[in-house]
N, C-alpha and C positions, 0 to 999 in steps of 0.2 A: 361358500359362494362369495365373489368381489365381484365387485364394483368400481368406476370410476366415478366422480362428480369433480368438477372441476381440476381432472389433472390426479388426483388425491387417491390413492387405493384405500377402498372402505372395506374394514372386515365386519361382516354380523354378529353385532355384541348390543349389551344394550349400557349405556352410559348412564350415570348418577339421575340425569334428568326422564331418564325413561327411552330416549330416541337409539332407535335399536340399529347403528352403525357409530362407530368411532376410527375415527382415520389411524393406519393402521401408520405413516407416511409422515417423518416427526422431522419437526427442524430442529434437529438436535446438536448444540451449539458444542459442545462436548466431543461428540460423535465423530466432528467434522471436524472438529482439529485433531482429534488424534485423528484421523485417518489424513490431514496433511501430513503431520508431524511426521506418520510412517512411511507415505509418501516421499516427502521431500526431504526432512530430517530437520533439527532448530537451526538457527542461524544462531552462531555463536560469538561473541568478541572473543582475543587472545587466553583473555582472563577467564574462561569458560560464564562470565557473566553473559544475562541477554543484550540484547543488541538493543540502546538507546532510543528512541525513537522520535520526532518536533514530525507532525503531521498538520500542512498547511493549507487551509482550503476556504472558498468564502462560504462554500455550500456544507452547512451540518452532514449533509447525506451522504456526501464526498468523503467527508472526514471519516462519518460513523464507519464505512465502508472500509478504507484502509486500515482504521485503527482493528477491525477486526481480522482484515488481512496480515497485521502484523503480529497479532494476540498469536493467529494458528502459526506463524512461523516459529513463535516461542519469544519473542520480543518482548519491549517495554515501551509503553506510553508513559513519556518524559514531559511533555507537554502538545498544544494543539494553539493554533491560534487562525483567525477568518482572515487576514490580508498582510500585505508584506513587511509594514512598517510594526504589528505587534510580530511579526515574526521573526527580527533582527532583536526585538527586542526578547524574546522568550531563546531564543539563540544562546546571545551573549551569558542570560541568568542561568540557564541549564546545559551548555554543552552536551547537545544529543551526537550519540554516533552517526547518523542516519535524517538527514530532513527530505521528507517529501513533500514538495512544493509543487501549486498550480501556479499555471502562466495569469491567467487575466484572474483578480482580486478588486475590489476598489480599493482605494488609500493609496496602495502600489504597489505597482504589478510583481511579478513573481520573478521576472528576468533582473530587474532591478534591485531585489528584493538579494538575489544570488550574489547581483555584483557589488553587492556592499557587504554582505556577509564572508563571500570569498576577499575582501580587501583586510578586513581585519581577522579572518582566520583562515591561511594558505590551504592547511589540510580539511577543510571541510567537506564532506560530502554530502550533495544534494540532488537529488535525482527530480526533476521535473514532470508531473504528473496531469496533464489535459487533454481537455477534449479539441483544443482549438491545436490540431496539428500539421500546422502550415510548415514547413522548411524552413523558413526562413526568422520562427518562431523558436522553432529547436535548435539551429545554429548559434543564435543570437546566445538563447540561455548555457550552450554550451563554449560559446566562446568566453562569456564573463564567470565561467566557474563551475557550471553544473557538470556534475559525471557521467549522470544519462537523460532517458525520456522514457514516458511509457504515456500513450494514449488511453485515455477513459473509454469504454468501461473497461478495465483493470480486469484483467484474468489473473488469479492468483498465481498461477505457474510460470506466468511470462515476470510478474513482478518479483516471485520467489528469485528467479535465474539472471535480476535487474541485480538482485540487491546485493546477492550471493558476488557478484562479479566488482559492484562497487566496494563490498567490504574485502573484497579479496588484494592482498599488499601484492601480488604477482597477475595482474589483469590475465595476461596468457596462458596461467595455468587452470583460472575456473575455466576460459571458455565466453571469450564478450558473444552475451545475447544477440540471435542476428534481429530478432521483432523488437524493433525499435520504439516501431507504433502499437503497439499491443494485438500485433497480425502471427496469427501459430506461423513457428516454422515450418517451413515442406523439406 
């Protein structure tokens, strides 16, 4: 016999405390990266090392969020920093392959944030990551250096096929993302 309560499939068992249902329905953090993994496959540098990773956000929740979207692609959290000015500076001291940046930060902004970092490293790659997706928002960060954009909330597979394409040294051969703003393709 199942059940639903809030979404959750309950099997008939009885749990340590006596209550005679335990969800049967696991967040299992494990689980869910390998079945990315298998899915999508790791993202790898040249040097079969994982791929670097500076995730920049003012919102903890934002960050916690990608850094576990980049954990299941097989990546590395290099560092993390809340606005743009610690993030030129955690930049410069780690050299990540990979910075994902919000547009609006206090301290300074994220577009700003790009075009100081693209000044003093040409090959950087940054990929702009908000909720605020105005055109003229995403032009702006892609004229001073960013590679791409991807709109909050973050689909794992929109941002796997962002990243996949940023690391790729031949843009034409991955295939550039058409969801720019984090929209499925049709």
């Amino acid at each position: 016999m199942r059940k639903e309560i809030l979404g959750k499939k309950l099997k008939k068992a009885r749990n340590p405390k006596g209550h005679p249902y335990r969800p049967i329905a696991r967040d299992d953090a494990r689980g869910d990266k390998e079945k990315v993994m298998k899915q999508f496959g790791a993202l790898l540098r040249k040097d079969s090392q994982p791929v670097r990773y500076l995730v920049v956000d003012d919102s903890v929740f934002a960050r916690k969020n990608l850094i576990k979207m980049i954990e299941m692609f097989g990546g590395e959290l290099a560092g993390e920093a809340g606005d743009g000015l610690t993030a030129i500076a955690e930049y410069n001291r780690i050299k990540p392959d990979i910075v994902l940046m919000d547009i609006t930060m206090p301290q300074m902004e994220g577009i700003e944030a790009v075009e100081r970092i693209v000044r003093q490293h040409a090959d950087a790659r940054i990929v702009m990551v908000s909720s605020v997706g105005y055109q003229e928002n995403i032009l702006a960060a892609l004229q001073k250096g960013a590679k791409h954009f991807v709109q909050k909330p973050v689909k794992p597979e929109v941002l796997y096929e962002i990243l996949r394409y940023v690391l790729s040294d031949d843009p034409s051969a991955a295939g550039a993302p058409l969801a720019l703003a984090g929209e499925s393709r049709s």
